[in-house]
N, C-alpha and C positions, 0 to 999 in steps of 0.2 A: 393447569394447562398441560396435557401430557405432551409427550416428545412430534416431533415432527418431522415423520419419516418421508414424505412426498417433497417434491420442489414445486415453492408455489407461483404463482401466473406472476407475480413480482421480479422472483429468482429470474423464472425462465428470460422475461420481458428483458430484464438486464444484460443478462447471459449474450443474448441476441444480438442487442446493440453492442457489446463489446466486441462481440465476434465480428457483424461487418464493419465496426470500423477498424479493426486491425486488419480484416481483410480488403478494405479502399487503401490503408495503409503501405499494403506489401504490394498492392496493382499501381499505386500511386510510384512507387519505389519502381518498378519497371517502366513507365508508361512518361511520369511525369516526376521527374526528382527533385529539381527544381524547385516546384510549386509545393513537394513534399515537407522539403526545409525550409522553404519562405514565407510558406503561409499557413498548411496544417502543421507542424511541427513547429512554429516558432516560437520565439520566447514572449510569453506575453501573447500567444495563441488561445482557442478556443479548449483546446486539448489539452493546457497546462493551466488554464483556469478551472476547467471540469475534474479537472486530477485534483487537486488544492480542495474542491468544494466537498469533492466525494472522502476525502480526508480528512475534512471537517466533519463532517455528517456523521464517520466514523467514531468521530470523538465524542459528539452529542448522544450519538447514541452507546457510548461507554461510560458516560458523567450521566444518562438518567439510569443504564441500568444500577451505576453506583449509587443512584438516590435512594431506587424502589427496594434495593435489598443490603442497604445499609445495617440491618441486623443480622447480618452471614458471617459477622466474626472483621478481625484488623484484616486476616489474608486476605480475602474479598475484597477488600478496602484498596489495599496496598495492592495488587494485581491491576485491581479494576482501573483505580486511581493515576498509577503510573501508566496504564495504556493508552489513556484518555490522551492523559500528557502528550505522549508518544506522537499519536496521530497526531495533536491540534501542531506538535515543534514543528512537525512533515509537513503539515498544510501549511503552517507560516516560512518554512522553508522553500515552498515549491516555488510561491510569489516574491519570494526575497523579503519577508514580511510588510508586503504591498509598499515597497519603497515606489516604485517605475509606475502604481498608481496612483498615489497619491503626490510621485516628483519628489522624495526625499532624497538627498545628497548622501553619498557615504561618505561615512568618518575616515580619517584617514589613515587607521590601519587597517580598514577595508582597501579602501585605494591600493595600500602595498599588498595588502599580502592573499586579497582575494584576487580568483584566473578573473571574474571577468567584472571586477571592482564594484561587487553586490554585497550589500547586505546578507550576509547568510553563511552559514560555517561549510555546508558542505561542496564551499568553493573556494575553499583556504588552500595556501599553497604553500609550502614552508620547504626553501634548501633543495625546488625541483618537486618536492613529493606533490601530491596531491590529496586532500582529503577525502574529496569525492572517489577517486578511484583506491584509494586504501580501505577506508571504512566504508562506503557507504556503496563501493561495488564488489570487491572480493567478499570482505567478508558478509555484508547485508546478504548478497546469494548464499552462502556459504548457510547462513541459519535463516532464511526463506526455504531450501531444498530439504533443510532437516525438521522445520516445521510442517513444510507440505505434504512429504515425501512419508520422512521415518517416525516421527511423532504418531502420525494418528496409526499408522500399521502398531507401532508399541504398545499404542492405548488398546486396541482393540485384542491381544494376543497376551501382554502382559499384566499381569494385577497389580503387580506393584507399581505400572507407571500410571495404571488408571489410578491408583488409589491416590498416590501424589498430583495428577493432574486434577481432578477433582476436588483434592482438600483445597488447592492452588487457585480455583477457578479457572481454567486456562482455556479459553474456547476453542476447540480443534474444526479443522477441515476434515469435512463430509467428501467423499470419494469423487463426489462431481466437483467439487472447489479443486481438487487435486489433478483431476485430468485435465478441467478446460484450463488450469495455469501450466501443465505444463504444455499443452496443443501450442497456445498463445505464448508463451516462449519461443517455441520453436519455427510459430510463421514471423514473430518477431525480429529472430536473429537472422532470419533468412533476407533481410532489409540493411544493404550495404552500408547506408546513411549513418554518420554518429549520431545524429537526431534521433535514432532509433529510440534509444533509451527514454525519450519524451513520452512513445506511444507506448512504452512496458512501464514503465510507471503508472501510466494511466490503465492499461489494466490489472498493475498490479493492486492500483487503489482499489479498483472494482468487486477485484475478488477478494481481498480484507476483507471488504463493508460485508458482502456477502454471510462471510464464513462467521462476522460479530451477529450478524442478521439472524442466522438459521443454523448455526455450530453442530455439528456430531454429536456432542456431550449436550443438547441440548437443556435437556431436562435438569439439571443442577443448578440451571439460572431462570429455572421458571416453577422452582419449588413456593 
């Protein structure tokens, strides 16, 4: 399979639907706030189930590329492997790992020490801090901007970053993954709501799946 330089009716079709629903998002934010944070943005919403699933998917589709090309060497293995992971802790983190569906109780150093007494780490709060806004919003932006941003202009200009991204497997964003996340950031932040962060997550899952889907480097995982 050589490389795949077009966006296919797939890509597009997704793209699409991300964009108006972040754009009912930010009209919802003017219009109707209210029904913004109580019923599209809510916890246990349709929008944080669909984030969770596309997260999932994510992951499925990193545990079968790690089946079909299990003979690429440990790096592959371990790259591939650890992503997988990655996504599936995010998708069991988005739902609190389906405690509120299935009605599990938290333990009780959930109770103390999580903000809104979930199952789930990146609601930990320790002495004031928060984990969620230390880890998992400074810095998660912090190497989201340098993945989206300066990664793939590196690959594309330097040898030696392509030659380690490629020994690495590393799947990079193709120039359209990089503009529509950052358009969608910036109608995102334009949404006074702290709920915000509900609908940028959910496109950020979007544009992941995306970028594992159809990557720039693609050709290195369809050898």
């Amino acid at each position: 399979m050589t490389q795949q330089s077009t966006i296919s009716l797939f890509e597009k079709i997704a793209v699409i639907i991300m964009a108006l629903i972040t754009l009912i998002g930010v009209y919802l934010a003017w219009i109707a706030p209210v029904y913004l944070e109580q019923e599209m943005l809510k916890e246990d919403g349709w929008i944080e189930n669909l984030t969770a699933l596309v997260l999932f998917a994510s992951a499925i589709l990193l545990f079968a590329r790690l089946w079909r090309g299990r003979s690429n060497g440990w790096k592959f293995m371990v790259v591939t492997g650890l992503g997988g992971l990655a996504f599936l802790f995010v998708a069991g983190e988005e739902v609190s790992w389906g405690q509120r569906m299935f009605g599990i109780e938290s333990s009780e150093f959930f109770e103390k020490n999580n903000a809104q007494a979930e199952t789930n780490l990146h609601n930990l709060e320790f002495g004031g801090v928060k984990i969620n806004k230390l880890i998992f919003g400074q810095l998660l932006t912090v190497m989201i901007i340098f993945y989206i941003i300066i990664w793939p202009l590196s690959y594309r200009f330097s040898t030696w970053v392509k030659k380690v991204t490629t020994q690495l497997f590393v799947p990079l964003p193709r120039l359209y993954h990089s503009i529509a996340y950052l358009l969608i950031m910036g109608a995102v932040m334009a949404i006074s709501s702290s709920k915000r962060w509900e609908l940028l997550e959910f496109d950020s899952a979007i544009i992941f799946f995306l970028i594992l889907f159809n990557p720039l480097n693609r050709e290195i995982f369809t050898k």
